[in-house]
VOGU-3710 file (C-alpha; in Angstrom, 3 decimals, decimal comma):
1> xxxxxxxxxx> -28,051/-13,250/-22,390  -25,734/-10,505/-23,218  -27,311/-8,226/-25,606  -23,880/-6,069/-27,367  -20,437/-5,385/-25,608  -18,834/-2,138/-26,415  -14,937/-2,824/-26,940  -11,658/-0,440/-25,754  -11,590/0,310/-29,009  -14,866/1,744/-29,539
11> xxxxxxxxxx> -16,183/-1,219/-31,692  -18,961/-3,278/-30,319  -20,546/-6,779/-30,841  -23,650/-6,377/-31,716  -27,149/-8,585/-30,241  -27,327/-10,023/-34,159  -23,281/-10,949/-33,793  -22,019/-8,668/-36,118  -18,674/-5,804/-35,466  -20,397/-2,757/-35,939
21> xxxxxxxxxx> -18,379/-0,469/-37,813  -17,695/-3,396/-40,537  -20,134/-4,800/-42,678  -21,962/-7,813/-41,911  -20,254/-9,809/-44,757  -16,969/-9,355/-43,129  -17,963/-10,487/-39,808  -16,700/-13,474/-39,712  -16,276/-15,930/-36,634  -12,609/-15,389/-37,027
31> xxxxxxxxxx> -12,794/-11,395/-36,984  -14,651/-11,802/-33,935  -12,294/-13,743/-32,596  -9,582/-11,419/-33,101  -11,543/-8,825/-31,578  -11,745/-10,726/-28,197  -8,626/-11,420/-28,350  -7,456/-7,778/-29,127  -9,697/-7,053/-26,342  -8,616/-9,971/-23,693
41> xxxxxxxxxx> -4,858/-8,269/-24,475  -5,688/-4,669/-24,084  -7,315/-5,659/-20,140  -3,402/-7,155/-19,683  -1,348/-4,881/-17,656  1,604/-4,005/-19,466  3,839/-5,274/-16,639  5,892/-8,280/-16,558  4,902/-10,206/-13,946  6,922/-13,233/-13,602
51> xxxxxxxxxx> 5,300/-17,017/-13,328  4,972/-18,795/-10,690  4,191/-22,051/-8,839  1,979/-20,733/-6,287  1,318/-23,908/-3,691  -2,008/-23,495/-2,316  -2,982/-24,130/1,087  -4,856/-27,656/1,666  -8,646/-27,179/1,188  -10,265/-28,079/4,557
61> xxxxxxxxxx> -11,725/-31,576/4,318  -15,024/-31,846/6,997  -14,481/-35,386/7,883  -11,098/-34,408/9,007  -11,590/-31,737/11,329  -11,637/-33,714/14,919  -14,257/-33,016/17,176  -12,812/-30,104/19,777  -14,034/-27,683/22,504  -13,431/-24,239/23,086
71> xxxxxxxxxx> -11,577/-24,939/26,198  -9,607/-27,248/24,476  -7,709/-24,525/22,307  -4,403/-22,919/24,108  -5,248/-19,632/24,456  -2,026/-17,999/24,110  -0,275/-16,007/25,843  -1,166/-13,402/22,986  0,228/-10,052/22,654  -1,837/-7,108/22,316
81> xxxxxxxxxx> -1,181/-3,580/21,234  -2,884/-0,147/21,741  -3,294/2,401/18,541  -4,174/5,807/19,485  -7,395/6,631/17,277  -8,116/10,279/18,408  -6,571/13,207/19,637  -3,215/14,704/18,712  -1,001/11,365/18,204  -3,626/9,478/16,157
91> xxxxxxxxxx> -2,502/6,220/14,389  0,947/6,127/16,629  0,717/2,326/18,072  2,191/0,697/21,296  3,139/-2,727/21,689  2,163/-3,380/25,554  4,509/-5,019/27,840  2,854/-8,363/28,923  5,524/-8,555/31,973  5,249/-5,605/33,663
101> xxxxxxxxxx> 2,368/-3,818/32,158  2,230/-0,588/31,334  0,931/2,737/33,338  -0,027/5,661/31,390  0,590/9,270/32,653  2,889/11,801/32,765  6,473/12,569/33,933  4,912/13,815/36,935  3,700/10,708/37,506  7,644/9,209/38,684
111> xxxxxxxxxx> 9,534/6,335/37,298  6,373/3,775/37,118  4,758/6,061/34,599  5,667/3,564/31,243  3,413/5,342/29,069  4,475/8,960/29,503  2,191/11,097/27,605  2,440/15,072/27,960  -0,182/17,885/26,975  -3,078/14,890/26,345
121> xxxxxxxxxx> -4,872/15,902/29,614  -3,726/12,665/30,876  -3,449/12,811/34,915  -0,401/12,270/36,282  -1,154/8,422/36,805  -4,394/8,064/34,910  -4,011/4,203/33,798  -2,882/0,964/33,861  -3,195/-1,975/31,502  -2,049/-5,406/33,248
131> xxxxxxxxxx> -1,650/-9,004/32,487  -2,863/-11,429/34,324  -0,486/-14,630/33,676  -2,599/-17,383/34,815  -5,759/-16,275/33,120  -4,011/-14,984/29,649  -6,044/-11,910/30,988  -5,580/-8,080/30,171  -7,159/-5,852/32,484  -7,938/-1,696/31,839
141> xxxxxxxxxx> -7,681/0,270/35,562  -8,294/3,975/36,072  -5,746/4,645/38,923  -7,383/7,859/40,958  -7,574/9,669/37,724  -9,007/13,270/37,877  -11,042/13,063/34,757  -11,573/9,036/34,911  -11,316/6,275/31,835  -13,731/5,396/29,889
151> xxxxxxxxxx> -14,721/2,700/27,502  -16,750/2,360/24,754  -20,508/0,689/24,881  -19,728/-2,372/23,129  -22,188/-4,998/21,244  -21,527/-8,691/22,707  -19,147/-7,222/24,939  -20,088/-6,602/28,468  -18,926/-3,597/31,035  -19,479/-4,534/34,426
161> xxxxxxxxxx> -21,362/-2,060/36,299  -21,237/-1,144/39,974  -22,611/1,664/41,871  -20,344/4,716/41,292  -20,213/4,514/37,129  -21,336/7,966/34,855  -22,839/6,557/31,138  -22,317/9,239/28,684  -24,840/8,572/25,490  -23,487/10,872/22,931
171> xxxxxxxxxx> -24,988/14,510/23,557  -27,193/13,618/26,197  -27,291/14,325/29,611  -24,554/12,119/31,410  -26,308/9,141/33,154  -25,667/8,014/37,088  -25,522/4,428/37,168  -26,555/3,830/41,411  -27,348/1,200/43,992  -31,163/0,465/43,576
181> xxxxxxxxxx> -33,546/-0,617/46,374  -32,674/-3,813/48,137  -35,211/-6,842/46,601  -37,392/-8,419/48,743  -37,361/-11,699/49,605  -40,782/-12,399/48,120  -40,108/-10,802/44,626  -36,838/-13,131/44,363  -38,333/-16,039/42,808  -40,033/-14,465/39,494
191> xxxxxxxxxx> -37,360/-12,024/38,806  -35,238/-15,717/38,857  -37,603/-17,056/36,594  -37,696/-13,569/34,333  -34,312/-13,987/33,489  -34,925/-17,427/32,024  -38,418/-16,048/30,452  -39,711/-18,403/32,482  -41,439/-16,167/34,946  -44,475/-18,033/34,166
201> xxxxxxxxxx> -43,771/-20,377/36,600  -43,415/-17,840/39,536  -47,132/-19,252/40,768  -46,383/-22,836/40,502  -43,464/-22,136/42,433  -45,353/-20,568/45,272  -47,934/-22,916/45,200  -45,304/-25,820/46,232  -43,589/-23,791/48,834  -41,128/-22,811/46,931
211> xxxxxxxxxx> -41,139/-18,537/47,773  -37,192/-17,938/48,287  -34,184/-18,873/46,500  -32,959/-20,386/50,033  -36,859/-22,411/49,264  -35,200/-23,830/46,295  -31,833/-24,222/47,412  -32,948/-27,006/50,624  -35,449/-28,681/48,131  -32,642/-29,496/45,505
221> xxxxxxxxxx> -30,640/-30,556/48,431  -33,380/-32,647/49,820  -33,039/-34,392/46,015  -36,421/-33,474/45,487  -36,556/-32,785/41,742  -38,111/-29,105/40,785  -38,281/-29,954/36,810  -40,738/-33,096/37,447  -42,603/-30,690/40,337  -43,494/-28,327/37,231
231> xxxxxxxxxx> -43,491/-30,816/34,159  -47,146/-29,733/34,554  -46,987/-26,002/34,003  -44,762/-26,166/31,425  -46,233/-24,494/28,339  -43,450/-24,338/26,002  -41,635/-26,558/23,671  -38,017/-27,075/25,441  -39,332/-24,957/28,827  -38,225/-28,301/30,650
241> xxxxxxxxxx> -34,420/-28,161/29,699  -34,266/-24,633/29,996  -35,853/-25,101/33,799  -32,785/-27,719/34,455  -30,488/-25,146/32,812  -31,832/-22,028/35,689  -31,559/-24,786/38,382  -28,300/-25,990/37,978  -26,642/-22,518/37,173  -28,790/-21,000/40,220
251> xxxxxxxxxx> -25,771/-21,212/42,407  -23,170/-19,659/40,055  -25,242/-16,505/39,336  -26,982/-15,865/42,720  -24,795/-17,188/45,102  -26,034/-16,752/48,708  -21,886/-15,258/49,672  -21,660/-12,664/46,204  -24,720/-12,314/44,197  -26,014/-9,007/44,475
261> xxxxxxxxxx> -29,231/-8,733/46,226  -30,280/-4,473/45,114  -31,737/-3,483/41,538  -29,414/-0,860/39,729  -30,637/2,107/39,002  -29,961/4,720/36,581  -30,692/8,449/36,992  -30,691/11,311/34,356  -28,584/14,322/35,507  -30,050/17,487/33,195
271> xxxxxxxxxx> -27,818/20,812/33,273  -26,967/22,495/36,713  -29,823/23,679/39,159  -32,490/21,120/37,759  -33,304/18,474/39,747  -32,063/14,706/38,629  -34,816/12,640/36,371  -34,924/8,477/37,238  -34,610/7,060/33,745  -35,078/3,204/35,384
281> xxxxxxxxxx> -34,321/0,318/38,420  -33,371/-2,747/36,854  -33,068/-6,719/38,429  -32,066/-9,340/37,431  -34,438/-10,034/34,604  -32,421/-7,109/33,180  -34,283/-4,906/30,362  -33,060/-1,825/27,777  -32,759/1,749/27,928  -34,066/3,193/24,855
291> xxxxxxxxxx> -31,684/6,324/23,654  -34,041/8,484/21,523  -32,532/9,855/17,960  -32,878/13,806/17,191  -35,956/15,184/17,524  -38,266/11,727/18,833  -40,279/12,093/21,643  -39,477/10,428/25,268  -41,632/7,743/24,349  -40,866/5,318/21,580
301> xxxxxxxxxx> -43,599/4,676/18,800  -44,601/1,068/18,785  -43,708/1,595/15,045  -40,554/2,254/15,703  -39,653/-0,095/18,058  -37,185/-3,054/16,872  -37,681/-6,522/17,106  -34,963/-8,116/18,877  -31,868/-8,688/17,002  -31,357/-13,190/16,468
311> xxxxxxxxxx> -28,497/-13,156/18,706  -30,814/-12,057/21,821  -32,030/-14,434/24,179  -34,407/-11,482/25,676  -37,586/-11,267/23,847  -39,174/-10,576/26,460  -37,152/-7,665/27,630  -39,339/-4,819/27,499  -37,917/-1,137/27,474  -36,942/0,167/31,291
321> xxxxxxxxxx> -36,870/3,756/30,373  -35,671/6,066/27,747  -32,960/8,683/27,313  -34,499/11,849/25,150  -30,866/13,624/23,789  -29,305/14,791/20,523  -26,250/12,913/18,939  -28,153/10,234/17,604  -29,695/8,391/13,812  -31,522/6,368/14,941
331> xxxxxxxxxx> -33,247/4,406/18,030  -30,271/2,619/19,869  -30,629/0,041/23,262  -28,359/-0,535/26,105  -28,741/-4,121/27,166  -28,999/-4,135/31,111  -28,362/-7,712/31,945  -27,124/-9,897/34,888  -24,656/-13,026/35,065  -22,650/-14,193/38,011
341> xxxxxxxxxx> -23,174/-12,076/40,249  -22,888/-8,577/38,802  -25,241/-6,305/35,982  -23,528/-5,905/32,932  -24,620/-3,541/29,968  -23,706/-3,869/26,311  -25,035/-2,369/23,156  -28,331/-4,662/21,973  -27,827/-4,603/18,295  -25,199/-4,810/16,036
351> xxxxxxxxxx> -23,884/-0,961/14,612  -21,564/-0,262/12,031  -18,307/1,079/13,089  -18,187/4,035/10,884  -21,413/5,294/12,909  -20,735/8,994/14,542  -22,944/7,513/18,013  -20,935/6,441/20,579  -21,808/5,233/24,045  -18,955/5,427/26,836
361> xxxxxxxxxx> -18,857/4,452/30,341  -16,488/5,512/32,777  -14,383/2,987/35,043  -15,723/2,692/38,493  -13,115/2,876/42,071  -10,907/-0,280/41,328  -13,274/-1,707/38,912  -10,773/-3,932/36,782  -12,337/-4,816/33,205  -10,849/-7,893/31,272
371> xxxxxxxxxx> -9,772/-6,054/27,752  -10,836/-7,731/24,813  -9,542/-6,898/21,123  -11,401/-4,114/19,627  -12,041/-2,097/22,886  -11,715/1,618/23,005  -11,016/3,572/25,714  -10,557/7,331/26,655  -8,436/8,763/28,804  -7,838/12,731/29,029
381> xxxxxxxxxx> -7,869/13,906/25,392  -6,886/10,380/23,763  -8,525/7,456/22,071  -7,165/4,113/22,028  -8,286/1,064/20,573  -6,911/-2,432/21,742  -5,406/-4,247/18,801  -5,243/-8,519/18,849  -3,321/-7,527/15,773  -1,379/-4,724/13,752
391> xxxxxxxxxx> -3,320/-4,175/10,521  -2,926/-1,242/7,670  -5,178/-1,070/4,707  -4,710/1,539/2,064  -6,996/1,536/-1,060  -6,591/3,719/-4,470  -9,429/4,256/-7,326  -6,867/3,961/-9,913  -7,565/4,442/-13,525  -11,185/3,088/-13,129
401> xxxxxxxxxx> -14,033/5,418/-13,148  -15,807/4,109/-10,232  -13,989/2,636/-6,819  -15,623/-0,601/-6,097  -13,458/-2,423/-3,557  -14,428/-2,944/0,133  -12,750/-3,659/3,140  -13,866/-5,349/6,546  -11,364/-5,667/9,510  -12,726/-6,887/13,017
411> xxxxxxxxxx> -10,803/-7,647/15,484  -12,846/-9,607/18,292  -15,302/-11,233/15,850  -17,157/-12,391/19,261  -17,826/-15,914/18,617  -16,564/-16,856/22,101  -16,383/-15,726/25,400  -13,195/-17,581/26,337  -11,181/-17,549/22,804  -10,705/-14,559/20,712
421> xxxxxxxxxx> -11,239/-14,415/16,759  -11,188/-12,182/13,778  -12,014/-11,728/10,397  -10,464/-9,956/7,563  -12,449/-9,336/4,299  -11,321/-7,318/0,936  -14,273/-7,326/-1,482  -14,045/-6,634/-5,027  -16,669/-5,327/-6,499  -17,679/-5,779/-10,441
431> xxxxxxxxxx> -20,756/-3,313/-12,002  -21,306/-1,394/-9,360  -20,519/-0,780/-5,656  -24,263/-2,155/-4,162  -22,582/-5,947/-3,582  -19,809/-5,130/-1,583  -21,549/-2,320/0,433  -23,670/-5,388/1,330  -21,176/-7,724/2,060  -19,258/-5,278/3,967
441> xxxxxxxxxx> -22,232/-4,998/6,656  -23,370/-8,371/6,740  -20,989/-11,261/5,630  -19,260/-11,169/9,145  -22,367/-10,483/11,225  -24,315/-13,640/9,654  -21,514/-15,752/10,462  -21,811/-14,772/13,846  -25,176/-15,233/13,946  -25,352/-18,539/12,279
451> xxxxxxxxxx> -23,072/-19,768/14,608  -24,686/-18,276/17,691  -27,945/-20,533/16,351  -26,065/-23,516/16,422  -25,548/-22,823/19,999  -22,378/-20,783/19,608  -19,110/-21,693/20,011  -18,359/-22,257/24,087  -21,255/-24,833/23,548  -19,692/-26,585/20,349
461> xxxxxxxxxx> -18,146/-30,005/21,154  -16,392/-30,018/17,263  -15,465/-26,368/16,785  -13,425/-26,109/13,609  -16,358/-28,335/11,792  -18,898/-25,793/13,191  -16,825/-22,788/11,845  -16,448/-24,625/8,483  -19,966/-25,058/8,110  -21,216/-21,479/9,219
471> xxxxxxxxxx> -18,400/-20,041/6,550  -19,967/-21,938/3,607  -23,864/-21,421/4,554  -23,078/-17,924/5,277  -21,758/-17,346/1,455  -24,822/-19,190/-0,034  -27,311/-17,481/2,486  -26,019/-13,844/1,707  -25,950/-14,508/-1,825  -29,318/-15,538/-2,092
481> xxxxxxxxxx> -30,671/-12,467/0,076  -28,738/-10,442/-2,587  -30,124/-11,515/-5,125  -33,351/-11,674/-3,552  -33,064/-7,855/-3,150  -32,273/-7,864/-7,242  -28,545/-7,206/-7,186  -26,575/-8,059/-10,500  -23,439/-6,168/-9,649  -21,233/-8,511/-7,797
491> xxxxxxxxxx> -17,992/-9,010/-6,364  -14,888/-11,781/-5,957  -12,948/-12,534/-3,107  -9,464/-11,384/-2,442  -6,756/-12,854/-3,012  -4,120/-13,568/0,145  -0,837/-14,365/0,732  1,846/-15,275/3,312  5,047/-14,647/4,055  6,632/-18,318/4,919
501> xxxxxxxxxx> 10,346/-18,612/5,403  11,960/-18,020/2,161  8,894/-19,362/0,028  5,178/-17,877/-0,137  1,849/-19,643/-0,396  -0,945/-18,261/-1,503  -3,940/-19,097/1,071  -6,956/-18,542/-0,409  -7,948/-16,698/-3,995  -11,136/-15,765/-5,812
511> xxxxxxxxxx> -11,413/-18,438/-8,066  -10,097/-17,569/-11,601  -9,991/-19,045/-14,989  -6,703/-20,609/-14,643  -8,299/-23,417/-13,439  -8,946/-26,301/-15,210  -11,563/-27,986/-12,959  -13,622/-24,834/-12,825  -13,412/-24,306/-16,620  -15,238/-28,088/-16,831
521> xxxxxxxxxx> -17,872/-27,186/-14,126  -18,831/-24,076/-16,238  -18,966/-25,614/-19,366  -20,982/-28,572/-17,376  -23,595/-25,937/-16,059  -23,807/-25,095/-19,958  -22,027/-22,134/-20,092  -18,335/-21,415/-22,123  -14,930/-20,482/-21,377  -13,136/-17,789/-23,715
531> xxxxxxxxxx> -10,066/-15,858/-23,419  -9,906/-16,914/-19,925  -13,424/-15,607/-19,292  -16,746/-17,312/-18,576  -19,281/-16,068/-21,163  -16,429/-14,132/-22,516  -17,089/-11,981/-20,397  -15,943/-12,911/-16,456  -12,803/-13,522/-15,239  -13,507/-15,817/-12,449
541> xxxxxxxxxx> -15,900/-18,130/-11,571  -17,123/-17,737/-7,802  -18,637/-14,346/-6,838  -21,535/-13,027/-5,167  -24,210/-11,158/-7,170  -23,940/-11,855/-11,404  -27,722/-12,542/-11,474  -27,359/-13,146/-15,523  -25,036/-16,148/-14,534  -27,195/-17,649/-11,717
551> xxxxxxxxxx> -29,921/-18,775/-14,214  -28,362/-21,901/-15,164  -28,809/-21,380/-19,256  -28,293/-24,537/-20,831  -26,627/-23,132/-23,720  -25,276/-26,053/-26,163  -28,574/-28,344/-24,650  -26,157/-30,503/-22,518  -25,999/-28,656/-19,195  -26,390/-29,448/-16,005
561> xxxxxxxxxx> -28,500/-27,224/-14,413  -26,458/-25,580/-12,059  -24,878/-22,029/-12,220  -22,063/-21,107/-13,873  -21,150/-18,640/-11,109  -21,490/-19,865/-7,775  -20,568/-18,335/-4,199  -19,959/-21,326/-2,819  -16,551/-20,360/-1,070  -13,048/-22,797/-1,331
571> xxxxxxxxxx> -12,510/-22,904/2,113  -8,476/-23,587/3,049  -6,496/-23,699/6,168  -3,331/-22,895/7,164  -1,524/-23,342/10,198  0,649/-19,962/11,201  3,201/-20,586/12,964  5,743/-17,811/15,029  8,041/-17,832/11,916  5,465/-16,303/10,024
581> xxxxxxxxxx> 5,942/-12,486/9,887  2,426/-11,425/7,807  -0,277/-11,939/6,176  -1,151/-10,288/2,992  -4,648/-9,884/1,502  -4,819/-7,520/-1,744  -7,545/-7,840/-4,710  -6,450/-8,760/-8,117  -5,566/-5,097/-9,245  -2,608/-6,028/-6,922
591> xxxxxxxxxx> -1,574/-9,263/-8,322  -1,949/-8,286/-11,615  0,962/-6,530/-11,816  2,787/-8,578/-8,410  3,291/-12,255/-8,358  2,846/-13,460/-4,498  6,592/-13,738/-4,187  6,792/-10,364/-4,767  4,334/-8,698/-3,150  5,330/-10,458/0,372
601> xxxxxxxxxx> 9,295/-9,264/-0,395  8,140/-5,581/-1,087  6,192/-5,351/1,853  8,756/-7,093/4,094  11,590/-4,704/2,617  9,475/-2,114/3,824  8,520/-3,328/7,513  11,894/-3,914/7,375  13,215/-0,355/7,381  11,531/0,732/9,868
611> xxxxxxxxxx> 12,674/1,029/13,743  12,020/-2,350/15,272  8,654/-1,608/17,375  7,240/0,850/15,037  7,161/-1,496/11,835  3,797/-0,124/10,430  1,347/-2,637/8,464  -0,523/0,491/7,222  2,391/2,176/5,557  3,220/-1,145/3,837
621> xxxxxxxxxx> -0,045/-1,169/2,171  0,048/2,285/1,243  3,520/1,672/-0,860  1,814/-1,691/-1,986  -0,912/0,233/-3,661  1,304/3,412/-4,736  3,557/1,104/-6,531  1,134/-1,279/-8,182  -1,051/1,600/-9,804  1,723/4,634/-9,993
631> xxxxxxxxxx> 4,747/2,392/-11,144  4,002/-0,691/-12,329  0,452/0,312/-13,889  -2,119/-1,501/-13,025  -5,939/-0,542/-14,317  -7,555/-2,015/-11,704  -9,216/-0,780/-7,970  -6,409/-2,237/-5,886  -6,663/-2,450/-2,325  -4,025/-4,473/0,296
641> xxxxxxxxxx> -4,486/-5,106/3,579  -1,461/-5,973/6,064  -1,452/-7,925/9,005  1,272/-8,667/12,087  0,325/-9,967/15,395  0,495/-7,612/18,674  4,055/-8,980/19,268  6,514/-6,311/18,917  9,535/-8,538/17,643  10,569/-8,997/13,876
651> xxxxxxxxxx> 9,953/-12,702/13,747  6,166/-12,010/15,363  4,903/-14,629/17,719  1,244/-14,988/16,863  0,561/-17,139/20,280  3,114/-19,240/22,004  0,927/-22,476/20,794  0,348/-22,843/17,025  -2,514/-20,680/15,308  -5,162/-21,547/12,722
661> xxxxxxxxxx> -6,128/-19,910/9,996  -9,415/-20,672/8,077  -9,865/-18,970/4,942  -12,356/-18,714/2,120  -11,435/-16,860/-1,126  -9,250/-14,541/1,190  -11,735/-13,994/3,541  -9,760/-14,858/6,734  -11,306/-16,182/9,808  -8,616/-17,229/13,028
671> xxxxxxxx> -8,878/-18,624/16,081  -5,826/-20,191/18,452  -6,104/-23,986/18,865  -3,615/-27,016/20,434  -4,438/-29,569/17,978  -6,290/-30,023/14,468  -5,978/-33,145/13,045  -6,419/-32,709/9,005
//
């Protein structure tokens, strides 16, 4: 479908075949093929990058991965690291001490102060990260600080809240969180039920005597069973399991000896002299807390109101109250909700990191909270961000006109509650930047959210098989919604690589022509291979977007109907191990001008030369990229991305059981585990 391509050297094939600039009785088959080829040499970097034979990683075969539960995975012990991320010592990291924990404050603080920190407006104990060794725990506690610690309004990831906590929502007035009126005994039944949505029930139960929770607690030890007593009223498809579900978990949220028997509520405090405002009282059922953007009124237009995001399990959580203030882009929800025993509040819906709005809660009197990677918390004039591990990325423009590589790095990826994971994404764009602006917001979130449909992963009795299968439907489901939304600019997948012992493999790659097996399944889907290049034109074969290649021409008559391009991902796994020092990810503006070999030795020279404890992924990617484009010339975008564990050592211990690593064109995806059988 290609109508002309304009060449480097200003000639250009025209629709009818010809060279313009020649006449058409000299444009012979062969002069065209010299011009390709002319052209195919002039895209070659003029470096000499030496051959190799790169040994791949074993693609993951599905019948191989044995069935395995979350709790079946070691988790650890795993090292963690803070990076300050604001104020005056911004992008300075510390490797925390999983023995004896460490205390920030200052020298006024004594001996115990580990984390001495002057002029930050730190207190002189302020802090205290600790490690819990039975649990593989870390816990954040403000220790009598003047001006408190606070932590960032997370989504997925739950703050505690008790009765002495101060929400700050970006410019707005700071909010009280406070013990709320004591619920009667009556009410306790169908704000149960509400939290299950089943609060359509709350009659039936009355009707059969069941008016407590102590009601329900004798008839269940009587054996009488409440799920046939209601088999009746039950109006909805799958009501009846959910019922079992509230009944046998009854006990471990609202236990008669912990479970908190008083709504939370939350009150407004405006500037000095006016009198506090009661944004909402919350139960069990939980509910939001709407924070208003610039400008909207206290009330929220029905128009303007969001459905609930497909992780949520609260449809019918209606809006509490609503926080007028300035600070914020758009509508935003605090998710009030309660689980063993306690509220909790998280952010409802998914927001992009880069996003100015923050939410932060302060720390309540010995309130411990269980750190999770990707945390941030404030204390005095600092920012800190909890790191599962060290990464630097550093990304140049280079000679091209337009920069059109992305990067993703999250840290908790928040497919568990009991086992951490992350993800790690360099997208490389081709005809424009739209693809991996979309990829960069959504690739990672639908694999989340495909996996959270399957049940989610502390559910999943055959974990690794459940991953595998989100990876590849998540590929083919965002490629088709961008192409849905017309995109034709598209983008590969990066390429990694690994530092292992004195040899490297290369883990996962966007698929290029240097395949042989790809070159017959293009020419199978009735396309060609030329130069290296499908359609003479592109340089690999899987990729999001290329909606010209998606149409499955049958060129010569003989295809097969499928595309030539596909984004159905190679998906490979690799087992790191604690001799592994790295991983690498870089796009192909990198490796044009590094083989793998090299690229892990120059970036291990330069960890190397730094102090141990302050070896610095991010600086290693920065002379990655200033070497590739400045020195050795490359044309391309090139972006690299380096990774080390939270262990401070040379020889980084990942976890002290083995680690997996599932990866899909470089897209890396990691989760500890005892045994995988493939």
């Amino acid at each position: 479908g290609m109508q002309s391509a304009s060449f480097i050297d200003g000639s250009s094939l025209g629709a009818e075949g010809g060279v313009e600039g020649e006449s058409p009785e000299r444009a012979t088959p062969e002069s065209i093929a010299a011009v390709l080829a002319a052209t195919a040499a002039s895209l070659r970097t003029p470096a000499d990058v030496p051959k190799e034979d790169v040994e791949l990683a074993p693609l993951v075969r599905e019948e191989a991965l044995a069935p395995l539960q979350v709790q079946g995975l070691d988790p650890g012990p795993i090292d963690y690291l803070v990076r300050c991320v604001g104020g005056r010592f911004a992008d300075r990291f510390v490797h925390v001490n999983r023995k004896s924990g460490e205390l920030f404050g200052t020298e006024e603080g004594g001996p115990e102060v580990t984390m001495c920190i002057e002029d930050a407006g730190l207190s002189s104990q302020h802090a205290c990260i600790m490690f819990d060794h039975d649990s593989y725990q870390y816990f954040l506690e403000d220790v009598g600080s003047e001006d408190g610690t606070w932590l960032v309004v997370r989504w997925r990831r739950s703050v505690a809240l008790q009765g002495d906590q101060v929400l700050r929502a970006g410019n707005a007035p700071l909010l009280e969180i406070t013990q709320g009126p004591l619920i009667p005994e009556e009410e306790e039944v169908s704000m149960f039920l509400a939290v299950y949505q089943l609060q359509y029930l709350a009659r039936s139960f009355m009707e059969n005597g069941l008016r407590s929770l102590d009601d329900i607690r004798k008839a269940k030890a009587r054996g009488t069973s409440i799920v046939e007593m209601m088999s009746g009223d039950l109006t909805e498809a799958g009501d009846q399991m959910v019922l079992a579900m509230a009944l046998d978990e009854l006990d471990r949220h609202l236990s008669p000896e912990v479970h908190e028997r008083h709504m939370i509520r939350i009150v407004m405090r405006p500037s000095t002299g006016l009198e506090p405002i009661e944004v909402c009282r919350c139960g069990w059922a939980g509910g939001l807390v709407a924070l208003a953007p610039d400008g909207s009124p206290s009330e929220i237009p029905a128009a303007q109101e969001p459905p609930p995001g497909p992780l949520s399990q609260s449809e019918g959580d209606q809006v509490l109250g609503v926080v007028p203030g300035t600070g914020w882009q758009r509508w935003e929800y605090l998710k009030l909700g309660y689980s063993n025993g306690a509220y909790y509040v998280h952010l409802r819906d998914h927001r992009d990191r880069s996003s100015p709005e923050r939410c932060f809660i302060r720390l309540g009197r010995g309130q411990r909270h269980w750190l999770q990677p990707q945390d941030v918390f404030r204390i005095g004039q600092l920012e800190f961000e909890v790191l599962r591990f060290n990464v630097g990325v550093h990304s140049e423009q280079g000679k091209r006109p337009t920069m059109e590589d992305e990067e993703v790095v999250v840290q908790d990826l928040t497919l568990s509650h009991w086992r951490n994971s992350s993800f790690f994404a360099i997208y490389d764009g081709h005809g424009g930047r739209e693809c991996v602006q979309f990829l960069r917001l959504n690739l990672h979130r639908h694999l989340v959210e495909s996996l959270a449909r399957k049940g989610g992963l502390d559910s999943s009795t055959q974990v690794f098989h459940d991953i595998h299968e989100c990876i590849k439907t998540s590929f083919l489901d965002l490629d088709v919604r961008y192409l849905d939304l017309g995109g034709a600019a598209a983008t590969g997948m990066s390429a990694a690589a690994r530092r292992w012992s004195s040899a490297s493999s290369a883990l996962g790659c966007g698929v290029l022509m240097s395949a042989t097996d790809e070159a017959a399944r293009v020419e199978a889907a009735g396309g060609f291979v030329t130069f290296g290049r499908v359609m003479g034109r592109l340089a690999l074969t899987r990729a999001f977007g290329d909606l010209d290649c998606k149409t499955a021409p049958s060129l010569t008559g003989s295809g097969t109907g499928e595309n030539m391009i596909i984004a159905d991902p190679e998906i490979r796994l690799e087992r790191v191990t604690p001799q592994d020092e790295l991983l690498l990810l870089a796009c192909d503006g990198l490796f044009d001008v590094f083989s793998t070999q090299e690229a892990i030795d120059f970036a291990r020279a330069h960890l190397a030369a730094m102090p141990p404890g302050e070896q610095d992924p991010k600086s290693a990617a920065q002379a990655l990229v200033h070497e590739a484009i400045h020195e050795r010339g490359s044309r391309d975008n090139v972006t690299a991305m380096s990774s080390r564990s939270g262990g401070a050592s040379s020889a980084v211990r990942v976890c002290e059981s083995d680690f997996e690593q599932l990866l899909c064109g470089g897209v890396a995806v990691g989760l500890p585990v005892d045994v995988l059988d493939v």
